[in-house]
KOLFIMI-641174 format. One line per 10 residues: their letters; for each residue x, y, z of N, C-alpha, C, CB. Coordinates in nm, 4 decimals, decimal comma. Atoms other than C-alpha are relative to their C-alpha. Glycine has a CB too. Example, Ala and Ser with C-alpha at 12.3 -4.5 7.8 and 13.67 -1.06 7.14 Angstrom:
AS = 0,0890:-0,1190:0,0000:1,2300:-0,4500:0,7800:0,0900:0,1200:0,0000:-0,0992:0,0027:0,1246  -0,0820:-0,1190:-0,0060:1,3670:-0,1060:0,7140:-0,0770:0,1090:0,0730:0,0414:0,0462:-0,1415
! end
This chain:
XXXXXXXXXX = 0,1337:-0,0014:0,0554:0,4763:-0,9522:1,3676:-0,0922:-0,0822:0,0881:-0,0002:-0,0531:-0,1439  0,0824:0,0958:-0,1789:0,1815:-1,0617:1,6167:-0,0686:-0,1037:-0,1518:-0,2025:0,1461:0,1722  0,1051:0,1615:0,0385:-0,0410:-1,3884:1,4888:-0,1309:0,0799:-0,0448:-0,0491:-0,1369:0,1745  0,0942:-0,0500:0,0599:-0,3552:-1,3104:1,2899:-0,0110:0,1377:-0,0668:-0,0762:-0,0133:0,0743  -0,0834:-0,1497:0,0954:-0,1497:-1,0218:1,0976:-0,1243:0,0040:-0,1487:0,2421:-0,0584:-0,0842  0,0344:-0,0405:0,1275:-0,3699:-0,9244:0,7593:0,1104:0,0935:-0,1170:-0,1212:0,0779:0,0355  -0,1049:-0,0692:0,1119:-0,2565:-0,7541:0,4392:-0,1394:0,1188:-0,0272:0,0683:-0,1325:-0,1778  0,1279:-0,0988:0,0633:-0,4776:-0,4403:0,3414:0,1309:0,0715:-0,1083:-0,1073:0,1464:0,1513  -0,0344:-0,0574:0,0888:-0,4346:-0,3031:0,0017:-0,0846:0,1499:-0,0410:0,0015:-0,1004:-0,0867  0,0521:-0,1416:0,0077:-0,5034:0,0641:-0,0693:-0,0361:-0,0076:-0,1460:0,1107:0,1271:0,0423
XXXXXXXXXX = 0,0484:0,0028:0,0401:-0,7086:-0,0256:-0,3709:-0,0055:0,0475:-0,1547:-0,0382:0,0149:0,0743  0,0385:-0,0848:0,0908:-0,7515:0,2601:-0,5514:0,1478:0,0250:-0,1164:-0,0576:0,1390:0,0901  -0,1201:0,0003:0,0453:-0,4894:0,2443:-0,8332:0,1115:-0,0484:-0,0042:0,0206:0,0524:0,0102  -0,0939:0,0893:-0,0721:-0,2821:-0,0264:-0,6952:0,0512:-0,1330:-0,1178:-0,0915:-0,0648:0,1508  -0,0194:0,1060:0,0472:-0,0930:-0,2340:-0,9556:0,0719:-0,1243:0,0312:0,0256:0,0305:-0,0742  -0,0621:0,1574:-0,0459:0,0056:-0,5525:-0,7588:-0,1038:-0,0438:0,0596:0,1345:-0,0164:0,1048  0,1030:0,0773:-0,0446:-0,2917:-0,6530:-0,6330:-0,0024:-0,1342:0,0016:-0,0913:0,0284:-0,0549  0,0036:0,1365:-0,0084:-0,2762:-1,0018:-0,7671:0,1718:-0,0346:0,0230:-0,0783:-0,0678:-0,1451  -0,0688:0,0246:-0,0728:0,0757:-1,0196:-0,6698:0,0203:0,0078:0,1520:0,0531:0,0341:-0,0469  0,0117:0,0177:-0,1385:-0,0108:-0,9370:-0,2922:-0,0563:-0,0763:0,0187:-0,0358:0,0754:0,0691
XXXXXXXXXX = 0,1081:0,1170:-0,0203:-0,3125:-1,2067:-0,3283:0,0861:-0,1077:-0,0122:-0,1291:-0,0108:-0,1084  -0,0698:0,1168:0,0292:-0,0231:-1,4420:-0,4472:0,1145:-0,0331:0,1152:0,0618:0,0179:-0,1434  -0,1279:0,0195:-0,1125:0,2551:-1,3876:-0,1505:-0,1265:-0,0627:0,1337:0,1152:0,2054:0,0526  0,0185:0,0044:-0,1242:-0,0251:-1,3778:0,0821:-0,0415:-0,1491:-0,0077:-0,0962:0,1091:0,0598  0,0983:0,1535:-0,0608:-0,1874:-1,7495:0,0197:0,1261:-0,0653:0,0043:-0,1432:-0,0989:-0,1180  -0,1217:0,1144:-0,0587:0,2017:-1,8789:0,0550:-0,0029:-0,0264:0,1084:0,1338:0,0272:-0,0045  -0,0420:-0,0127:-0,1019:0,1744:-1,7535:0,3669:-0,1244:-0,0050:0,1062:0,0802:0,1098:-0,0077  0,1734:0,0265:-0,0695:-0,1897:-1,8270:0,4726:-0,0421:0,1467:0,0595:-0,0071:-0,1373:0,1620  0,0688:-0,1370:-0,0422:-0,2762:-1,4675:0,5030:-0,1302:0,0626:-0,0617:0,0960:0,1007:-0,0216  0,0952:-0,0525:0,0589:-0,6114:-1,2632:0,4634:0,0739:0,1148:-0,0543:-0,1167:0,0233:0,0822
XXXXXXXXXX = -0,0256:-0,1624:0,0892:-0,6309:-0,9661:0,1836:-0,1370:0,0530:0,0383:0,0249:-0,0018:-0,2090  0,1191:-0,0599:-0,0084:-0,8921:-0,7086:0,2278:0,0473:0,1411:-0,0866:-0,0561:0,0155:0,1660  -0,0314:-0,0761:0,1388:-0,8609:-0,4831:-0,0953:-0,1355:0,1450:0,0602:-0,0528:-0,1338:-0,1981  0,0965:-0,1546:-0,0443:-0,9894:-0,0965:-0,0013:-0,0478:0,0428:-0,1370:0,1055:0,1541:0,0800  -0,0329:-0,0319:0,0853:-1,1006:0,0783:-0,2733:-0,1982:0,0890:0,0307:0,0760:-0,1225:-0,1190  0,1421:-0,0536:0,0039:-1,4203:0,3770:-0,3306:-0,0629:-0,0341:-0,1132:-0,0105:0,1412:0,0110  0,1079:0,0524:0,1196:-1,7217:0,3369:-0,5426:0,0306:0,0655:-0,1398:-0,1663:0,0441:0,0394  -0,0818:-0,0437:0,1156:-1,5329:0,5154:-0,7872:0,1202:-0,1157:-0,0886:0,0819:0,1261:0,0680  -0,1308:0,0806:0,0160:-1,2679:0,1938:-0,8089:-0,0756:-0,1265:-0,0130:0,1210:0,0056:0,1301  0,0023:0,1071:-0,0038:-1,4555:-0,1078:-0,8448:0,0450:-0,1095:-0,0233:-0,0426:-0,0024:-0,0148
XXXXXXXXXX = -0,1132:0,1037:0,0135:-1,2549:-0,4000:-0,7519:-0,0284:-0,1256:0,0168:0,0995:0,0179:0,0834  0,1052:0,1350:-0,0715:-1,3615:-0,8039:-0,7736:0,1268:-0,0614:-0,0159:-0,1665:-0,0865:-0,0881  -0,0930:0,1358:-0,0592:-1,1165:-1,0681:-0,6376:-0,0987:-0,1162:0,0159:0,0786:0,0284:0,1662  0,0364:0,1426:-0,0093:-1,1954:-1,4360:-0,6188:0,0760:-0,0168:0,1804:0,0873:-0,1144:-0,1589  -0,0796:0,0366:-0,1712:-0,9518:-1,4553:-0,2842:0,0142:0,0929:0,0736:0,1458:-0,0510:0,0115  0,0058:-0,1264:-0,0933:-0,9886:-1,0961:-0,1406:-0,1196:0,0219:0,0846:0,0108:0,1221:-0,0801  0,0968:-0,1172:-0,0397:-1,2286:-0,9189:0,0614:0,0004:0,1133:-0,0325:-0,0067:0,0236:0,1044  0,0252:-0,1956:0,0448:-1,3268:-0,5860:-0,0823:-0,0829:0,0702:0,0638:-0,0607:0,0421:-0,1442  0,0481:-0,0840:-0,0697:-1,4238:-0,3383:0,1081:-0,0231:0,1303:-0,0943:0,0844:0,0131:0,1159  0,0418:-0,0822:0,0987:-1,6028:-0,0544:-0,1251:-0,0939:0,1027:0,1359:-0,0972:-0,0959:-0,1495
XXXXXXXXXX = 0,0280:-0,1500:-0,0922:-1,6062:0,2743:0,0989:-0,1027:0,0972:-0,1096:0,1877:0,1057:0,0378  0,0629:-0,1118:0,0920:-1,7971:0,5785:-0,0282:0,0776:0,0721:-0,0441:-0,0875:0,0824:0,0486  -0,1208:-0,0901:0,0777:-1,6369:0,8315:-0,2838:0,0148:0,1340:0,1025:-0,0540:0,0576:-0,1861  -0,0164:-0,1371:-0,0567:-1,4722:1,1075:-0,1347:0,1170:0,0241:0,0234:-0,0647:0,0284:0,1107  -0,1119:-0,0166:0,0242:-1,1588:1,2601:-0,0683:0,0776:-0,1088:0,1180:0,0254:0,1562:0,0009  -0,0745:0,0042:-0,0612:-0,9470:1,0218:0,1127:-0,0735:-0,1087:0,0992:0,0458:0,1255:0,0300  0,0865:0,0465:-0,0642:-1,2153:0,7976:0,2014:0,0605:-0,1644:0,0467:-0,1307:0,0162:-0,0880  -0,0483:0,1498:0,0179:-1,0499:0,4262:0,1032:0,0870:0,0210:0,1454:0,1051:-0,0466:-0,1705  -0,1325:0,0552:-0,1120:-0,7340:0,4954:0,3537:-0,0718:0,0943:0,1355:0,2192:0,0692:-0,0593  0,0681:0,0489:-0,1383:-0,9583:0,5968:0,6476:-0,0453:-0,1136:0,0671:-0,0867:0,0436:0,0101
XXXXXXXXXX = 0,0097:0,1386:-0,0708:-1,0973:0,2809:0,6612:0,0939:-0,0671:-0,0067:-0,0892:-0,0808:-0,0358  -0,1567:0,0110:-0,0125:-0,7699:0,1809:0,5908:0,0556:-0,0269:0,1298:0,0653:0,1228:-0,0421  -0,1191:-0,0596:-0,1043:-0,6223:0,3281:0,9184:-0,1212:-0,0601:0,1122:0,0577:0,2178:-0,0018  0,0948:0,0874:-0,0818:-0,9576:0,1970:1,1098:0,0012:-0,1286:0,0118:-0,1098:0,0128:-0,0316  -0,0194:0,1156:-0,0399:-0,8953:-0,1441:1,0358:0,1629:-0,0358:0,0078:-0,0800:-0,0834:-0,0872  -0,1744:0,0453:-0,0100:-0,5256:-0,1767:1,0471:0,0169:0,0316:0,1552:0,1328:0,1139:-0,1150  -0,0688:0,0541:-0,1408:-0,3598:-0,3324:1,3850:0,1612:-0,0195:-0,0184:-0,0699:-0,1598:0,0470  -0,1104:0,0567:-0,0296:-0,0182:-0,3595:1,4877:0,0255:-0,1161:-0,0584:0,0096:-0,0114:0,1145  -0,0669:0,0788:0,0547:0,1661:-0,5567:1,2500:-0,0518:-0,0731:-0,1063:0,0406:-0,0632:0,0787  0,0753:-0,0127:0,1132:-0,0593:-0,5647:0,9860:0,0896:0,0410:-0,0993:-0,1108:0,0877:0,0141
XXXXXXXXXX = -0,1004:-0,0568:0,1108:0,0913:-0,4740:0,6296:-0,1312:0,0516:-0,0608:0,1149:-0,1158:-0,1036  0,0220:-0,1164:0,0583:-0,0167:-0,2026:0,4286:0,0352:0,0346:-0,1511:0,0591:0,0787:0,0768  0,0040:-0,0071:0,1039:-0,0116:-0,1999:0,0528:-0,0090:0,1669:-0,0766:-0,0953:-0,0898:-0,0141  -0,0080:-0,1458:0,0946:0,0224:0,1939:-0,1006:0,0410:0,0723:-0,0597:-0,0067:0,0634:0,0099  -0,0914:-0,1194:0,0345:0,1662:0,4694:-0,2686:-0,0118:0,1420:0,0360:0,0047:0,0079:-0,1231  0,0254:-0,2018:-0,0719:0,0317:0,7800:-0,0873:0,0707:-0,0437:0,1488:-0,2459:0,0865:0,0371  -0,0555:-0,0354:-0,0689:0,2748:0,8475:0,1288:-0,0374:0,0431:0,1783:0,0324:0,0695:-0,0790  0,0851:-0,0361:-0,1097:0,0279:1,0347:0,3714:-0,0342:-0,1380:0,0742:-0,1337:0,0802:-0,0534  0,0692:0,1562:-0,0633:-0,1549:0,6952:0,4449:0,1068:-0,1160:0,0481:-0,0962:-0,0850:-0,1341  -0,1385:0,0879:-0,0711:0,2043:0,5248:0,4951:0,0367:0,0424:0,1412:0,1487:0,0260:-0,0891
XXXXXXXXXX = -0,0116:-0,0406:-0,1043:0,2650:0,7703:0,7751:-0,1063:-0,0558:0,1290:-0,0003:0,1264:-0,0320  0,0571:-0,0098:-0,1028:-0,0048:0,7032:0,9224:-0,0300:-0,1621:0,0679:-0,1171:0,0885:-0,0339  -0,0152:0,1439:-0,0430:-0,0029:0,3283:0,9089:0,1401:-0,0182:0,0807:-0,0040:-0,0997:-0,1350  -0,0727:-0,0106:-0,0900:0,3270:0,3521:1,0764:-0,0516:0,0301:0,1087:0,0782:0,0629:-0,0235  0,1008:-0,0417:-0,1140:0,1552:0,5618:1,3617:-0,0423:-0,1239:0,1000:-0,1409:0,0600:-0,0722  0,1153:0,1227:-0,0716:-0,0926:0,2500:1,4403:0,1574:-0,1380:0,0213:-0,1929:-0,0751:-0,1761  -0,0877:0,1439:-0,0243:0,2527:-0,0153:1,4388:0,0004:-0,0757:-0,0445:0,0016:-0,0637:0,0763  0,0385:0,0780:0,0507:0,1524:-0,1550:1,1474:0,1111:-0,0017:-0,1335:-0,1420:0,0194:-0,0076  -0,1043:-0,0404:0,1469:0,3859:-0,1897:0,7975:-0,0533:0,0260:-0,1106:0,0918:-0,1039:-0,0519  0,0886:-0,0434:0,1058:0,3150:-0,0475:0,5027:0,1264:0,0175:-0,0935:-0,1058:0,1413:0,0315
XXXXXXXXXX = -0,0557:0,0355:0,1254:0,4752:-0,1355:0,1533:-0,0392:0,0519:-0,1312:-0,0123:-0,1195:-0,0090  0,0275:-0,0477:0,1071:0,5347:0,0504:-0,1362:-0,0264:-0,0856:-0,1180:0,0847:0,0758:-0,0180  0,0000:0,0344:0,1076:0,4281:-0,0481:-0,4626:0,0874:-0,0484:-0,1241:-0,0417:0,0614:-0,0116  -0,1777:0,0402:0,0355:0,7863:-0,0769:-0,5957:0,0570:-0,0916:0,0766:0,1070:0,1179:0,0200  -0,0332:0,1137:-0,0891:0,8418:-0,3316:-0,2853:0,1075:0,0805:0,0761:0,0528:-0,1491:-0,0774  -0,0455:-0,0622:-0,1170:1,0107:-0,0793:-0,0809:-0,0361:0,0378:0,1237:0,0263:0,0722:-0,0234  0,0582:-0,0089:-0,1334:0,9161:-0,0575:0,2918:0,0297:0,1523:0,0356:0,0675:-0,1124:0,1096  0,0001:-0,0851:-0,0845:0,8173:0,2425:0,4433:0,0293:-0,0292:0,1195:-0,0897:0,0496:-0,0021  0,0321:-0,0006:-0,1392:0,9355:0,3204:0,8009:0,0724:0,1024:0,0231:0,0256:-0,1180:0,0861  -0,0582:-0,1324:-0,0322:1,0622:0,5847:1,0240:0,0503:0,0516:0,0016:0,0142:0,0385:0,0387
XXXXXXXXXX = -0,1944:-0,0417:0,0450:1,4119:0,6019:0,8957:-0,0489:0,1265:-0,1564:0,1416:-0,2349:-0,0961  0,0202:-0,1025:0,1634:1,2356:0,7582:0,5474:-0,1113:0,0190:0,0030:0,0290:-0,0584:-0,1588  0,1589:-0,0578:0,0379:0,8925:0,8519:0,5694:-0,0319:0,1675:0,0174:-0,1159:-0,0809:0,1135  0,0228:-0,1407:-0,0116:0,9526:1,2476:0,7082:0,0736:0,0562:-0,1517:0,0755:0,0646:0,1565  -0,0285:-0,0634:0,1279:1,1471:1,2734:0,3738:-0,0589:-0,0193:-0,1032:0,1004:-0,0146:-0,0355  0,1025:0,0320:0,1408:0,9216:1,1043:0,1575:-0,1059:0,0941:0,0049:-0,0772:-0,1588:-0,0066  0,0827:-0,1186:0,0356:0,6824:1,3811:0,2983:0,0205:0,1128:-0,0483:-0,0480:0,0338:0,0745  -0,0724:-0,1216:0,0100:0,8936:1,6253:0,2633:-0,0248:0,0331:-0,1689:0,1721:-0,0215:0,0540  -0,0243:0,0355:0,1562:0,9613:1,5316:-0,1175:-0,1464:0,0274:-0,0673:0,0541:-0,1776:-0,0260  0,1456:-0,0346:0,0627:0,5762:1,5154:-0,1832:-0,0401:0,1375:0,0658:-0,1246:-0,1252:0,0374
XXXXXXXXXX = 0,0307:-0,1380:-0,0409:0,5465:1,8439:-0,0047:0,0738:0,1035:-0,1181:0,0622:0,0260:0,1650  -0,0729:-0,1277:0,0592:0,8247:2,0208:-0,2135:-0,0490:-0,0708:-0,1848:0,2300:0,0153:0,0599  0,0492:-0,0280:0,1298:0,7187:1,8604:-0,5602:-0,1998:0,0408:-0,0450:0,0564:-0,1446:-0,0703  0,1206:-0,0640:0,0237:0,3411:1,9468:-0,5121:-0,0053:0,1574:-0,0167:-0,0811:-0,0378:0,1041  -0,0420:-0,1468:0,0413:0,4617:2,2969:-0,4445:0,0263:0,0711:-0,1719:0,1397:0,0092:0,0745  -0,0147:-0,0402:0,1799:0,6286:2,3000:-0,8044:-0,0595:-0,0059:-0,0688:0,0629:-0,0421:-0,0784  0,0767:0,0432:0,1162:0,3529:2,1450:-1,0003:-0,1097:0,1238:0,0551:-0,0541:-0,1904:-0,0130  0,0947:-0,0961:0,0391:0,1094:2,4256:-0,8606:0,0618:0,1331:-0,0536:-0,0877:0,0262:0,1148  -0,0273:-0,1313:0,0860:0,3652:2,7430:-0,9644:0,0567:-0,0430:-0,1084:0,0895:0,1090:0,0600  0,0207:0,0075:0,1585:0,4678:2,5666:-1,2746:-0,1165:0,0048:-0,0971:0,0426:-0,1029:-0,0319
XXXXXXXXXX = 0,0462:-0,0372:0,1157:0,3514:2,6847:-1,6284:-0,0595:-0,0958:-0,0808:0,0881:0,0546:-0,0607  0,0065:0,0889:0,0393:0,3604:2,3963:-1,7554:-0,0683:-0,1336:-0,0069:0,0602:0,0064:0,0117  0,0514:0,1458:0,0175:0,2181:2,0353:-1,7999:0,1105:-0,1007:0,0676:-0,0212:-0,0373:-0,1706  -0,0847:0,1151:-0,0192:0,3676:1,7525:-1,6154:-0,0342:-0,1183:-0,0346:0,0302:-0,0146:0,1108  0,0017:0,1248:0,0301:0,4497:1,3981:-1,7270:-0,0590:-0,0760:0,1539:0,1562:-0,0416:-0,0581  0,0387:0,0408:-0,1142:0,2811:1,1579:-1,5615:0,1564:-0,1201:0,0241:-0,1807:-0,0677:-0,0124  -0,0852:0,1038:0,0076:0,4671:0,8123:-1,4576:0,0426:-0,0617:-0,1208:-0,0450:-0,0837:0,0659  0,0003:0,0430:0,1294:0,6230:0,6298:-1,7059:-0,0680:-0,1247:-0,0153:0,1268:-0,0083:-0,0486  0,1276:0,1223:0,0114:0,4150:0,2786:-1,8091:0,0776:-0,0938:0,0947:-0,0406:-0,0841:-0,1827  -0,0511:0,1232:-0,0999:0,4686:-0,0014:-1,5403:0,0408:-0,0993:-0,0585:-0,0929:-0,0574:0,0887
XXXXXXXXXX = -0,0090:0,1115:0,0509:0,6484:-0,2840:-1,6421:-0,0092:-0,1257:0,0939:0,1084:0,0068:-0,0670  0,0224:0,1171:-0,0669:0,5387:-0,6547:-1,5307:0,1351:-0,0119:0,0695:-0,0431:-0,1219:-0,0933  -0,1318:0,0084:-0,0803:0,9340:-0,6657:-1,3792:-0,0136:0,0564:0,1074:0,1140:0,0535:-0,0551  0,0064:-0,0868:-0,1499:0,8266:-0,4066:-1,1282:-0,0852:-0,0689:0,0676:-0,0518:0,1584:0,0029  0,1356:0,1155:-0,0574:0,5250:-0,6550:-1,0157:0,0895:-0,0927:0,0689:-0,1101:-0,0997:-0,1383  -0,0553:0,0766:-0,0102:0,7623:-0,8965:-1,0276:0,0912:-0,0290:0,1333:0,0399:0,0096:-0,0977  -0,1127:-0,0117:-0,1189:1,0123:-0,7207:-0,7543:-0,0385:0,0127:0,0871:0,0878:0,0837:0,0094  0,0731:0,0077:-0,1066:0,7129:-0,6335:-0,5449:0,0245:-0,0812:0,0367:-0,1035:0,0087:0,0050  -0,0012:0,1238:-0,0729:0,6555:-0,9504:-0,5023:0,0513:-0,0398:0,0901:0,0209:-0,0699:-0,0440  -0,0688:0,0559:-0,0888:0,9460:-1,0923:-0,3976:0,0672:0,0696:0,0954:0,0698:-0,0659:-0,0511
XXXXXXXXXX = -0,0613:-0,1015:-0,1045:1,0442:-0,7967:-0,1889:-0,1181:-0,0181:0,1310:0,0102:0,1862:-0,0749  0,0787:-0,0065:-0,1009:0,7223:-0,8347:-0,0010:0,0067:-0,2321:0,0563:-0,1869:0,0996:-0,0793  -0,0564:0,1402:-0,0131:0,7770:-1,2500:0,0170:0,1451:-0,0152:0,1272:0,0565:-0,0405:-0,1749  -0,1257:-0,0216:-0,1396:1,0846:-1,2167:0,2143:-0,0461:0,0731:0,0833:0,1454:0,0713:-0,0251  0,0135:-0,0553:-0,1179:0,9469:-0,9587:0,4144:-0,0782:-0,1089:0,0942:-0,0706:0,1366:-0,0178  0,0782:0,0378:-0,0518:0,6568:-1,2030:0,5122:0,0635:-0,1085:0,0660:-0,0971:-0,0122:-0,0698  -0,0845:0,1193:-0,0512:0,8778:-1,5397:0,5277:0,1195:0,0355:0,1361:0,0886:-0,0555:-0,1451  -0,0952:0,0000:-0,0754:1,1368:-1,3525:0,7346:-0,0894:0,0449:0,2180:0,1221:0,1358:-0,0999  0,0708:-0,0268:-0,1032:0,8357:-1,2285:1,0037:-0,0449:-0,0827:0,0325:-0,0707:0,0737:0,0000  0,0762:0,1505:-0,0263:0,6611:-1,5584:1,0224:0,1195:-0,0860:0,0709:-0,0589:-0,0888:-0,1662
XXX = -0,1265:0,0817:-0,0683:1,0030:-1,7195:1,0843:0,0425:0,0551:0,1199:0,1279:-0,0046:-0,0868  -0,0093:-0,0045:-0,1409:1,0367:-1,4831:1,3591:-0,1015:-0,0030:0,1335:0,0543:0,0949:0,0053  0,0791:0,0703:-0,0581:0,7498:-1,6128:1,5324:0,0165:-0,0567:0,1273:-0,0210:-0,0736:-0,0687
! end
């Protein structure tokens, strides 16, 4: 991880927010919280960056300000790929790391269940309700990631 690394959070829909604001001041890091005028988001310790609405607008600027070795806060998949791309990391919401070992199948996967949900009949469930435990594992899944990059310094 290079020196003057940030954390960008993909904003829009993002429930760890104040658990990324909490790993990052262990670790003396900036947050800069994305999010469109559709998402309004206020932090006390972030920077928010409030893009215009549109499709896909938040994780452009996203992918504009993210540098090599930057971390990456999301759950669209697309925008993980592409933060890989730039050399930067990008962390699921569950505290699982995207990288190049699993990201052509995670497209894959959102390729073949978007398929189903447009020729199904039916109604799909959404997620089931988040529980504070899953916050919880972020956390410390992204905590070690940070302590173990800083230590390799």
């Amino acid at each position: 991880m290079e020196t003057g690394m940030e954390i960008f959070i993909d904003g829009d829909g993002c429930p760890v927010i104040e658990e990324t604001e909490r790993a990052a001041a262990l670790y003396g890091l900036k947050v800069v919280i994305f999010c469109d005028t559709s998402h309004l988001i206020h932090s006390e310790t972030s920077r928010v960056m409030v893009v215009d609405k549109g499709r896909d607008a938040a994780d452009w600027a996203i992918i504009s300000a993210a540098h090599p070795g930057d971390v990456v806060i999301t759950q669209d998949y697309g925008l993980a790929s592409l933060v890989l791309s730039r050399r930067a990391y990008a962390f699921h919401q569950d505290g699982w790391q995207y990288t190049e070992d699993n990201i052509e199948g995670l497209l894959q996967q959102r390729y073949e269940a978007g398929k189903a949900r447009r020729s199904a009949k039916h109604h799909w469930k959404g997620p089931a309700k988040r529980e504070r435990k899953q916050n919880e594992i972020f956390f410390q899944h992204l905590c070690h990631f940070l302590a173990e990059g800083i230590k390799d310094k």
